[in-house]
N, C-alpha and C positions, 0 to 999 in steps of 0.2 A: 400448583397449576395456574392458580389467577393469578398468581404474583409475575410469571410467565408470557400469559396472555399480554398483559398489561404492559409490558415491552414489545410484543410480538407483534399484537392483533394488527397494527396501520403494515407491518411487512405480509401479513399472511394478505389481508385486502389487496395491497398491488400487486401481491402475486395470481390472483385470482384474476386482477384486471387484465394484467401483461398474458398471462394465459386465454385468459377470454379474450386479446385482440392477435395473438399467434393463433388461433384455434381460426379465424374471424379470416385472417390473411392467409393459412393455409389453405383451407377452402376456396376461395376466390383465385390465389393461384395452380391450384393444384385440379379441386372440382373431385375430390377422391376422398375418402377418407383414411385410406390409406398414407395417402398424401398427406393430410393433416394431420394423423398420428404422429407421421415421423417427423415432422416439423415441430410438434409439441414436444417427444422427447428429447431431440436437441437442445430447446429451450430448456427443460428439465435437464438436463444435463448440464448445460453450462453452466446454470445456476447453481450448481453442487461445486461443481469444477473454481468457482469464483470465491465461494464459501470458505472452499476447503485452501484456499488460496492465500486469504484473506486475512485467517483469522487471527494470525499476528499482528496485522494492520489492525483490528479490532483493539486486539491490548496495548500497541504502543498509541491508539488514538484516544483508549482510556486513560493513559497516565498522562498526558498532555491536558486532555476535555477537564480532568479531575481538579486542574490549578483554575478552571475559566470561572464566573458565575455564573449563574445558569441561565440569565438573559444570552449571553453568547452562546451557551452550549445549546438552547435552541436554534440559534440561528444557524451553529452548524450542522444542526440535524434537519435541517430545512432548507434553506441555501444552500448550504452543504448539499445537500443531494440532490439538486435540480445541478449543481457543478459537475459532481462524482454520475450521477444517471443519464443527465443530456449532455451535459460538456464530453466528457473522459467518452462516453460508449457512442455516441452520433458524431457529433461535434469533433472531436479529436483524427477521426479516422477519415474521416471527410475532407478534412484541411492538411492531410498527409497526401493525400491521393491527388487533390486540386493543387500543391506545391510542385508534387512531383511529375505530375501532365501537365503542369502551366493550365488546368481546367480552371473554368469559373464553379460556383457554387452550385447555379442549378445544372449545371452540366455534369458535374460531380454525383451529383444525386441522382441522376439518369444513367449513370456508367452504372454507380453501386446497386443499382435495382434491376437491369437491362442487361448487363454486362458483369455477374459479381468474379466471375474467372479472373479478368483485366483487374478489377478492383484489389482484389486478394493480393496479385502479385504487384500490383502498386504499391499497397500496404507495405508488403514484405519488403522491399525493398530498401526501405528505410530501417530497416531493423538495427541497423550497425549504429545509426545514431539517436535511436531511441534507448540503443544497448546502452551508449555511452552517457548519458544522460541522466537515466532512470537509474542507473548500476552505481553512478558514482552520488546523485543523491542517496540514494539508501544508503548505501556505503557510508557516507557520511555521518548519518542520520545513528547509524550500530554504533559506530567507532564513537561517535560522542558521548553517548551512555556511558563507557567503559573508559576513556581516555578525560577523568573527570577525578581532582584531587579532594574533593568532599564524598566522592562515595565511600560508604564503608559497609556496606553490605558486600558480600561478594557468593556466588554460586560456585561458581567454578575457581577457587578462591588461587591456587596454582599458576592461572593466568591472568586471573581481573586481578590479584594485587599486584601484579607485573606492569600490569597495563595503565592500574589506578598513578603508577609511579612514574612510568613514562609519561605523565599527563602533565607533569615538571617539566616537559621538553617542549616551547612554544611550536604549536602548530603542528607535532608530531604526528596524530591523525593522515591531516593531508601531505606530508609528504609522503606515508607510506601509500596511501590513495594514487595519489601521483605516480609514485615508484612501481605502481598494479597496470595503473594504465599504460605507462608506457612500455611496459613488457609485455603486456595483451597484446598492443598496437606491434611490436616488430614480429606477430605473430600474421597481421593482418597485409593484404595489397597494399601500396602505398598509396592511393586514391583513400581506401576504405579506414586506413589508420589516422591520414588526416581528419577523414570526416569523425572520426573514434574518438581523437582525440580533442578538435574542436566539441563536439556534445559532450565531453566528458568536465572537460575544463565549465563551459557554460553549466555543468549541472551543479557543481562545486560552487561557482559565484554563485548561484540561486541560491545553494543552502546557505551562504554565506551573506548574501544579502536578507534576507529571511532572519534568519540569526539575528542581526543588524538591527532589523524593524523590530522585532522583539523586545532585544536589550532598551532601545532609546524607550518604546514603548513602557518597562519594565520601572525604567528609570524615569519617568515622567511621572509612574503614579507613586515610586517613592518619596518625591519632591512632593507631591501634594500630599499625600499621609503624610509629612513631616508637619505639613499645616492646617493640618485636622483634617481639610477634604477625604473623602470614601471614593476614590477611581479604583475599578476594574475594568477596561476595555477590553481585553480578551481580544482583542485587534490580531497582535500577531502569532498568539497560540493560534487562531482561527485561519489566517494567511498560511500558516506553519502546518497546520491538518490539512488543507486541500491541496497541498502543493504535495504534500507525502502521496497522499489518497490518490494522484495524478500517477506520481509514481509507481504507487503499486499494483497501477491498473495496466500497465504496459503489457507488460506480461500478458496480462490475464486476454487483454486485446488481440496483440498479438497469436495467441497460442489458442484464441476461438477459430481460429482459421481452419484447425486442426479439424474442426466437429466441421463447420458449416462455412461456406464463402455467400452467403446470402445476411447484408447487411441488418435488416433487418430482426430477422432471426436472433443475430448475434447480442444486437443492441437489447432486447427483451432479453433474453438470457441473462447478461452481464448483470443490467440492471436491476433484475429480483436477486442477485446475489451482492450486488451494494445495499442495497436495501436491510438485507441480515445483517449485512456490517455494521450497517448505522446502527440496526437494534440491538448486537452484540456489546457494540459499542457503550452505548446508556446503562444497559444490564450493567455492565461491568461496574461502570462510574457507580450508580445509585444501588448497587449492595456492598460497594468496597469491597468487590473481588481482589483488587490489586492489593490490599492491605490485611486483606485475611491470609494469602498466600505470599510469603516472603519473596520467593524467585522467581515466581511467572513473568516478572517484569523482565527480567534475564533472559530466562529462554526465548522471549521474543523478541527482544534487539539482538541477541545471537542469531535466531531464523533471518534475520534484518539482513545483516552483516553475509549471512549465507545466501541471501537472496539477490544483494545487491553484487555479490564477488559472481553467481550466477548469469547475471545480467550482465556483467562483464565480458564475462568469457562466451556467452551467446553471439557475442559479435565473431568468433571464432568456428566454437562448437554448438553442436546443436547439443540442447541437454532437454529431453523432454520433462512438459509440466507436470507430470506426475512425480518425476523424481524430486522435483522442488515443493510438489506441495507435499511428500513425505517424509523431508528433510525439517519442514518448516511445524510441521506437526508430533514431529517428534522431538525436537528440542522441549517442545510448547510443553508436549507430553512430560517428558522428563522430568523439568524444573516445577510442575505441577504438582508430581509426585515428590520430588524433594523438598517442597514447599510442605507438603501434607506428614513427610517421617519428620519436619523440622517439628512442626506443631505438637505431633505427637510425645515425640523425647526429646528433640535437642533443647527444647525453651524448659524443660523440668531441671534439664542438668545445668545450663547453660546459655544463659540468654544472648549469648555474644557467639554463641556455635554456628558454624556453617558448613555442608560437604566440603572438602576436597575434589570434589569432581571428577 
């Protein structure tokens, strides 16, 4: 239980704060307590809803955080989430809504407080190119895990060695990426499939440029390791987690609208549920969760992959968050579990054994 706290305790505090200033703001606009209850459980709610959303982002930010040192991996637990808490949940929905009314800043924030009905379907509005964006990052982000000729781990050993092998085919990933979006898009208006396709294609450079800053990064400090110097900049694993954590937050943004069109509200919500991430997050990294358990890391670039082909097809269909946060949870589940009968007998028989899947 202390070893618990001691990850937890700064996420339990702000959630006691962001509670104690929903508590503070329902009051003041409501004047009821009634009022303020159900404003509080919204918040309680969302914050579950973002948790339960998440917590694949959790393990693919631990297996990333795990290569940084831990001067960075501060930074991302800190900077990082004034990014992920004001950026992604204030910040992001504000600058959708002031693009798409041609609104200024403080006029934006007068609509979203004054007006949240107008706000909400501003929001939404953009959904097709948020869809294409966020959908084909993730997408990306699955598909590299798996489309990778040094893994030799495999879960679902059936299709990752399929996949390990097709990783011999340059650039194979994005064209079937490609090959996704543009069959989405003849699904979509043709207004809607441009806009589909432009976010789609931009979300693809970004990972690719991302990638990019990494390697040169990667490659700078092998150059100076060669001459004795100690670099870790942790630079673009760090650019590489908030631009995911962006990503992942789409969704979760978007699909508060469901609970609440009161900006506000939302923002606090979302927020106590990044908060758990980040702490999830560090748990993971500092008990070497990912290395106790062979295939968690699996299950979660699979929920990735399932997420990001989600997000795809949202530009379409509607697919409620619940189906995706029990698609994502179950994988996680799964791989958890066959992480735990590997431990038990396959490494007695077989140190090299894996499900079939």
């Amino acid at each position: 239980m202390a070893t618990l706290l001691r990850f937890y305790t700064f996420s339990f505090i702000f959630t006691l704060i962001c509670l104690g200033l929903a508590g503070w703001y329902g009051w003041s606009s409501t004047g009821t307590l009634a009022g303020t209850a159900s404003l509080l459980w919204i918040v309680v709610v969302l914050s579950v809803l973002e948790v339960s959303l998440s917590f694949d982002n959790a393990v693919v930010n631990a297996s990333v955080l795990k290569e940084m040192d831990e001067v960075w991996q501060r930074r991302f637990l800190t900077w990082g989430i004034a990014f992920a808490v004001f950026g992604m949940r204030v910040v992001f929905p504000l600058a959708i809504v002031a693009i798409a009314a041609g609104l200024g800043p403080l006029e934006t924030i007068d609509l979203s407080l004054n007006d949240p009905q107008r706000y909400e379907e501003l929001v939404s509005s953009a959904h097709v190119g948020i869809a294409g964006f966020g959908g084909a990052f993730l997408a990306m982000v699955g598909l590299k895990f798996f489309f990778n000729l040094d893994k030799d781990v495999h879960w679902i050993r059936a299709l990752e060695a399929q996949l390990t092998k097709f990783a011999a085919l340059p650039a194979a990933e994005i064209a079937i990426l490609l090959l996704a979006m543009w069959g989405i898009s003849t699904l979509l208006e043709p207004g809607e499939a441009l806009t589909f396709l432009i976010s789609g294609i931009l979300g693809l450079v970004t990972f690719i440029a991302v990638e990019g800053v990494n390697k040169i990064l990667e490659l700078r400090e092998e150059k100076a390791r060669l001459t004795g110097a100690v670099i870790r900049s942790g630079l673009g694993g760090f650019l590489y987690l908030n631009i995911l954590d962006a990503s992942f937050s789409f969704d979760g943004v978007i699909g508060a609208f469901a609970l609440s069109n009161n900006m506000v509200i939302i923002a606090l919500g979302l927020s106590i549920g990044a908060m758990f991430v980040r702490s999830m997050t560090i748990h993971l990294v500092r008990q070497g969760t990912l290395a106790q358990y062979r295939f968690l890391e699996h299950g979660a670039f699979w929920a990735i992959i399932v997420l990001g082909a989600i997000m795809l097809l949202s530009a379409r269909f509607h697919i409620p968050e619940t189906i995706t946060g029990l698609i994502g949870a179950t994988l996680i589940g799964l791989s958890l579990w066959w992480s735990i009968r590997y431990n038990r007998n396959d490494r007695a028989t077989d140190p090299s054994a894996a499900p079939d899947g």
